[in-house]
C-alpha positions in Angstrom: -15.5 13.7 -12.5 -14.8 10.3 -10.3 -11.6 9.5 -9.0 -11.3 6.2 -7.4 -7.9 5.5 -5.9 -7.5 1.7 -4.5 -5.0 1.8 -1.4 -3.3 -1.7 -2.5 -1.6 -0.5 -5.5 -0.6 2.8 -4.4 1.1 1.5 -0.9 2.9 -1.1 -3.4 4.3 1.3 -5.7 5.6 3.4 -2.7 6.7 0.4 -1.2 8.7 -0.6 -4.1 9.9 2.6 -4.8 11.2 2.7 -0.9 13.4 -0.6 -1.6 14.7 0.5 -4.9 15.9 3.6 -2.6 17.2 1.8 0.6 17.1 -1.8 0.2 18.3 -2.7 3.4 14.9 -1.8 4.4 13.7 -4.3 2.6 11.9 -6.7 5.7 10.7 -3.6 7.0 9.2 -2.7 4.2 7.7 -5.9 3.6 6.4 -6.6 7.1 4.5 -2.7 6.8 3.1 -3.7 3.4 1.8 -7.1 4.9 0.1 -5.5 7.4 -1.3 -2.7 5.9 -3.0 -5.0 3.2 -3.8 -7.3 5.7 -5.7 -4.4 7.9 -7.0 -3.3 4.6 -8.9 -7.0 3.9 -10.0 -7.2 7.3 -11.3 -3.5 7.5 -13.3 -4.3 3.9 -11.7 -0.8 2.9 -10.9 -1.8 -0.8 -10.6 2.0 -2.1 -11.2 5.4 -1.1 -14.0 7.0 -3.6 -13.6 10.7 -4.3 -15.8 12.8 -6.2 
């Protein structure tokens, strides 16, 4: 069985999950995500492949 998880859409869902929580964490939340993604296109690490 293959699992492939992409990181993009999972730290968005917990990212939007977080503000629908505690939105007055809302530029925190936004700056982390920014940079995370941004890490994540410089890095080239599109997913993490389990098998």
């Amino acid at each position: 069985m293959n699992l492939h998880l992409s990181i993009a859409p999972l730290v968005s869902l917990i990212a939007g999950i977080l503000i629908l929580v505690v939105p007055r964490l809302l530029n925190y939340i936004v700056a982390i995500y920014l940079i995370i993604i941004g890490l994540i296109g410089i890095l080239g690490a599109g997913g993490i492949y389990m098998h």
